[in-house]
C-alpha atoms as an extended CHARMM CRD file, in Angstrom:
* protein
*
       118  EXT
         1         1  UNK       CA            -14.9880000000       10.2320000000       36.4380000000  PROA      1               0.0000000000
         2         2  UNK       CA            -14.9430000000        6.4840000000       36.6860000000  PROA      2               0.0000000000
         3         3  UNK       CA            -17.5480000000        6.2900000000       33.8800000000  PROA      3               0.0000000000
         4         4  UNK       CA            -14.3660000000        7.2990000000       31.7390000000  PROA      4               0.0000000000
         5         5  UNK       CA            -11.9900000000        3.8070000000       31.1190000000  PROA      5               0.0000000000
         6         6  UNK       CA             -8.6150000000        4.5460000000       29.2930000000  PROA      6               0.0000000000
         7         7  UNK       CA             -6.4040000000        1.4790000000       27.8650000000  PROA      7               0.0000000000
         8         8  UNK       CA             -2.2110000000        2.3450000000       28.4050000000  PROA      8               0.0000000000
         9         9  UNK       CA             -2.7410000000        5.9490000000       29.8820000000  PROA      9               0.0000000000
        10        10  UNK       CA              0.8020000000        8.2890000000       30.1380000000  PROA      10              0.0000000000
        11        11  UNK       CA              1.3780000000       11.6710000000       31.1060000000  PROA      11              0.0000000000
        12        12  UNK       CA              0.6670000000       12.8060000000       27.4920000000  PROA      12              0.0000000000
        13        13  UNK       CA             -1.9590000000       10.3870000000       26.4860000000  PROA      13              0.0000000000
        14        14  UNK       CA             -4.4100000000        7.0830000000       26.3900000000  PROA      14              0.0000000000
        15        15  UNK       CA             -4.1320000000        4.9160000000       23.6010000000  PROA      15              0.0000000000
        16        16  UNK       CA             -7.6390000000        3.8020000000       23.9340000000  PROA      16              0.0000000000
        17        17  UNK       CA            -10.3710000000        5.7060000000       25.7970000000  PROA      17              0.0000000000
        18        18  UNK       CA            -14.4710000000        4.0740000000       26.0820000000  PROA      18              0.0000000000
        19        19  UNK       CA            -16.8020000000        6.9500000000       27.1480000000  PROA      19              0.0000000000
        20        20  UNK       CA            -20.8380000000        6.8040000000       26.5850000000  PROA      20              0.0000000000
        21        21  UNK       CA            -20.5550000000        3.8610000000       24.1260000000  PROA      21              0.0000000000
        22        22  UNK       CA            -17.9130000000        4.7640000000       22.1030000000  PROA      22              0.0000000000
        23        23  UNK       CA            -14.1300000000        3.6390000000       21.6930000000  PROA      23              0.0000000000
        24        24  UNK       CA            -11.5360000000        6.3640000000       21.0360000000  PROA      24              0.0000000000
        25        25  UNK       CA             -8.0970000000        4.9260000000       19.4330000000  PROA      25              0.0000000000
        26        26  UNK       CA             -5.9370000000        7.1960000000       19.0260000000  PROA      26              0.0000000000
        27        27  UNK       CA             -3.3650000000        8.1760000000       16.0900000000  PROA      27              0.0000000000
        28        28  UNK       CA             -1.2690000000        4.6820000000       15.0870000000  PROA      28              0.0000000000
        29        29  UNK       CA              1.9330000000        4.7810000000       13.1250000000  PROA      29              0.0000000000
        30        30  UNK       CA              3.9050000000        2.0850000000       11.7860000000  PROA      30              0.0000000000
        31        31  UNK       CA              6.9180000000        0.4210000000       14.4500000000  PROA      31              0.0000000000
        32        32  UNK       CA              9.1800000000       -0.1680000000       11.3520000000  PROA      32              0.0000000000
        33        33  UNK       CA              9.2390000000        2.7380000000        9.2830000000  PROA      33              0.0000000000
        34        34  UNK       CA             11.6570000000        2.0070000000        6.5580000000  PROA      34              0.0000000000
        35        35  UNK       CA              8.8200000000       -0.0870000000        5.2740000000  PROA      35              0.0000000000
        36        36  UNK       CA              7.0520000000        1.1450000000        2.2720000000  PROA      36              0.0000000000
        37        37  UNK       CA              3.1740000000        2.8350000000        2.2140000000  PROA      37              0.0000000000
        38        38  UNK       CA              1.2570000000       -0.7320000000        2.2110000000  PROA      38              0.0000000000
        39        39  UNK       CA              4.0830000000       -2.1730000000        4.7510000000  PROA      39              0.0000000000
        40        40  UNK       CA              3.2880000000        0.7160000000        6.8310000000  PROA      40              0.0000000000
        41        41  UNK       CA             -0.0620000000        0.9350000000        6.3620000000  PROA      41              0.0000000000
        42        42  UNK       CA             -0.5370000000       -2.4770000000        7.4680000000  PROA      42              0.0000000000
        43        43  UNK       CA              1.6710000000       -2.1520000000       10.6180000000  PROA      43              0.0000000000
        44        44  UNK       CA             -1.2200000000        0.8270000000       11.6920000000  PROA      44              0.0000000000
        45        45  UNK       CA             -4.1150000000       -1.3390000000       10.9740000000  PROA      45              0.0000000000
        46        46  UNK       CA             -2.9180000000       -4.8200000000       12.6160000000  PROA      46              0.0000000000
        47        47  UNK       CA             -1.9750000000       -2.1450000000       15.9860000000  PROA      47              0.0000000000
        48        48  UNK       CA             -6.0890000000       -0.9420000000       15.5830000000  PROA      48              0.0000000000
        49        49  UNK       CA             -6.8170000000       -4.6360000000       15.4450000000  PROA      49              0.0000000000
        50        50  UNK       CA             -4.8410000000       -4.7420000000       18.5160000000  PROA      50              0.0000000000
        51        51  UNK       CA             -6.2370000000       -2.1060000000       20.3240000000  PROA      51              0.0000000000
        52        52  UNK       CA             -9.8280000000       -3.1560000000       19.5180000000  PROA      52              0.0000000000
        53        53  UNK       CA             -9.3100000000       -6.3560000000       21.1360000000  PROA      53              0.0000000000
        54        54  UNK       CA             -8.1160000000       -4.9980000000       24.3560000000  PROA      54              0.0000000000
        55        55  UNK       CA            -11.4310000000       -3.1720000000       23.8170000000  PROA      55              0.0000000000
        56        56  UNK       CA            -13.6400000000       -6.1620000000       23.7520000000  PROA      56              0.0000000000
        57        57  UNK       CA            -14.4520000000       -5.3390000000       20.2360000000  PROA      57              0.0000000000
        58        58  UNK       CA            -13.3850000000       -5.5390000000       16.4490000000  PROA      58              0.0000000000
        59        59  UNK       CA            -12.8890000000       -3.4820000000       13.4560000000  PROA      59              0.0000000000
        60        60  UNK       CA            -17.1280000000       -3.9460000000       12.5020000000  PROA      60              0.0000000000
        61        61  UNK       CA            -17.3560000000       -1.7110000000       15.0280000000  PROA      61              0.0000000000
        62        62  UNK       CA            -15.2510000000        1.6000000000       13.6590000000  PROA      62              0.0000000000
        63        63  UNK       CA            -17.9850000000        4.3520000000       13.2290000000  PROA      63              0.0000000000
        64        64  UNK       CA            -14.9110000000        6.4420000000       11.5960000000  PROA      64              0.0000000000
        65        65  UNK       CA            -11.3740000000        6.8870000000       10.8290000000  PROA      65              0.0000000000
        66        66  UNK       CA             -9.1460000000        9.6670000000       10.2770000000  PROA      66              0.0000000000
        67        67  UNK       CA             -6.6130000000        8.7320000000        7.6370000000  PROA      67              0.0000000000
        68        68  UNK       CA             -2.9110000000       11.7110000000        7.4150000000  PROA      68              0.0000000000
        69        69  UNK       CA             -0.5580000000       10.5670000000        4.8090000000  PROA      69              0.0000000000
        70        70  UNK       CA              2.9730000000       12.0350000000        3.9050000000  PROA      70              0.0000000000
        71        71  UNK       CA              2.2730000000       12.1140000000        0.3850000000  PROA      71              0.0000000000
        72        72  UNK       CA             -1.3710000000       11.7480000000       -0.5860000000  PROA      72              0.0000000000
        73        73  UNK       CA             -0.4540000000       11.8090000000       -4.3810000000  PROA      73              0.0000000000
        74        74  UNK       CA              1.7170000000        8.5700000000       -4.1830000000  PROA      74              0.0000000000
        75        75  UNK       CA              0.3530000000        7.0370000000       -0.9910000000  PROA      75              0.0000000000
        76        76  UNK       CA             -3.6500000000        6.6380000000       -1.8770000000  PROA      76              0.0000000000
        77        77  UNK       CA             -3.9950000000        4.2120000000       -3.8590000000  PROA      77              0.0000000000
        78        78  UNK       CA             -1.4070000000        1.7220000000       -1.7110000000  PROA      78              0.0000000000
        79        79  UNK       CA             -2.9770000000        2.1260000000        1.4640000000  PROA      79              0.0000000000
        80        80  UNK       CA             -6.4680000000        2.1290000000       -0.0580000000  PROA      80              0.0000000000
        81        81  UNK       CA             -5.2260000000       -1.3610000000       -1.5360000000  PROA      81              0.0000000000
        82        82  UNK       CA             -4.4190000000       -2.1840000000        1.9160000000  PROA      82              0.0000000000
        83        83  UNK       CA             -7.1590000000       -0.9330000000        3.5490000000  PROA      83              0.0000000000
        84        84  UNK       CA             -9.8210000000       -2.2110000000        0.9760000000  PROA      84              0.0000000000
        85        85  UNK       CA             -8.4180000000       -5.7580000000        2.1400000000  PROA      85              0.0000000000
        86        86  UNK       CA             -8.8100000000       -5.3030000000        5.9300000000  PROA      86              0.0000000000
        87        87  UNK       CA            -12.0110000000       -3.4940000000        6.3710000000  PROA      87              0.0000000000
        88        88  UNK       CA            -14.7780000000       -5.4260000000        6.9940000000  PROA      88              0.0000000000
        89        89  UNK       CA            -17.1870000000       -6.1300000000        3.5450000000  PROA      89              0.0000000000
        90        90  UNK       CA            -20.5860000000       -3.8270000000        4.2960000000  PROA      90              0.0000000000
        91        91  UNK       CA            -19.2060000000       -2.0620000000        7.4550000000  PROA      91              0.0000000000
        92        92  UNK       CA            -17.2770000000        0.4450000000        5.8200000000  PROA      92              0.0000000000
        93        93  UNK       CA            -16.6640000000        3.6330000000        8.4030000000  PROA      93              0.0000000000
        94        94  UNK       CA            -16.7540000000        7.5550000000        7.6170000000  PROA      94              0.0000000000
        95        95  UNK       CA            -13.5390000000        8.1980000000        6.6960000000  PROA      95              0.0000000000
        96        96  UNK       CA            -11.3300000000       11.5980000000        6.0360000000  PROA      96              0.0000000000
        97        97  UNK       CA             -7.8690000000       11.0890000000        4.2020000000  PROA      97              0.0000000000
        98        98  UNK       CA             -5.6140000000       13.9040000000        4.1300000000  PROA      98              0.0000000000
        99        99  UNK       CA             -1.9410000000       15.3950000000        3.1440000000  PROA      99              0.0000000000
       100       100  UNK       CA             -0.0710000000       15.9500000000        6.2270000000  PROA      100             0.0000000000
       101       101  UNK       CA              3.4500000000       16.8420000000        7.9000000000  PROA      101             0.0000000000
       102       102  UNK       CA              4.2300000000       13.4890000000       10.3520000000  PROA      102             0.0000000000
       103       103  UNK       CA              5.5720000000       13.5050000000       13.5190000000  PROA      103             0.0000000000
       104       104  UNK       CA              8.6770000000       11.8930000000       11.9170000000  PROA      104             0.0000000000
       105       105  UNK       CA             10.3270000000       11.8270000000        8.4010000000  PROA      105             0.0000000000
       106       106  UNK       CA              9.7990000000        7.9870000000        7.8130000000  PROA      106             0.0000000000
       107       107  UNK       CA              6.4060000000        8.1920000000        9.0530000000  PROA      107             0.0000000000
       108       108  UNK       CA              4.0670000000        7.5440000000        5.9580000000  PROA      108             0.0000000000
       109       109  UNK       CA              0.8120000000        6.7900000000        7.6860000000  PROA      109             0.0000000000
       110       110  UNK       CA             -1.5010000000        7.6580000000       10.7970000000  PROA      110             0.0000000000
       111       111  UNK       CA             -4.4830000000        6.4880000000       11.2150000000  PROA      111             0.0000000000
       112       112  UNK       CA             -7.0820000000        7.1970000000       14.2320000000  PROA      112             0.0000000000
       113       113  UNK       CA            -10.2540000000        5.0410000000       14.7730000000  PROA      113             0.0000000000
       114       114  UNK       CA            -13.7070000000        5.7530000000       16.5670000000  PROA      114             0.0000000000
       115       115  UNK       CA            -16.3200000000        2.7220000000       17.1590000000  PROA      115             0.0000000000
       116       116  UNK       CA            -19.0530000000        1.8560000000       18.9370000000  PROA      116             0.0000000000
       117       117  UNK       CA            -18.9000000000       -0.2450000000       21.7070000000  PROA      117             0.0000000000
       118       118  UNK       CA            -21.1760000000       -3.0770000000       22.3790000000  PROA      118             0.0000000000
């Protein structure tokens, strides 16, 4: 399967994964989680910036994004502030936000990104 490329590949999983013109990131939380929802929340999106790059591509690319937050009632509006600011003007993705239980207590935010790749 060497039509398959996957970025930082463990055991349990790839960070990044290109198949048939598409880039996979998967779920990014915040390093420094005593950080409130817009500290977090712009942890996640400067570590998809990250893994983009070591893609060969940028955030104009994300087709979609899959949004879990802790507490959707008193989280959406700061990350949508924060997101609003970083996504690209006119290349907005699809995009799900929903309530969910974290793989930690402190964890606020996960995001996961698809794009296209060039």
């Amino acid at each position: 399967m060497s039509d398959i490329q996957r970025i930082e590949t463990n055991q349990r999983m790839s960070r990044v994964v290109r198949y048939n013109g598409l880039v996979f990131v998967g779920g990014q939380v915040a390093n420094e989680r005593s950080e409130d929802i817009k500290g977090q929340t712009l942890q996640v999106l400067a570590k998809i910036d990250g893994w983009l790059d070591k893609a060969g591509i940028d955030k104009t690319r994300i087709l979609s994004a899959q949004i879990w937050l802790k507490d959707i009632e008193n989280h959406l509006d700061g990350m949508n502030q924060v997101w609003d600011e970083w996504a690209a003007s006119g290349e907005a993705p699809a995009r799900a936000t929903v309530q969910a239980l974290l793989g930690t207590p402190d964890t606020l935010v996960e995001i996961a990104v698809i794009a296209a790749d060039k």
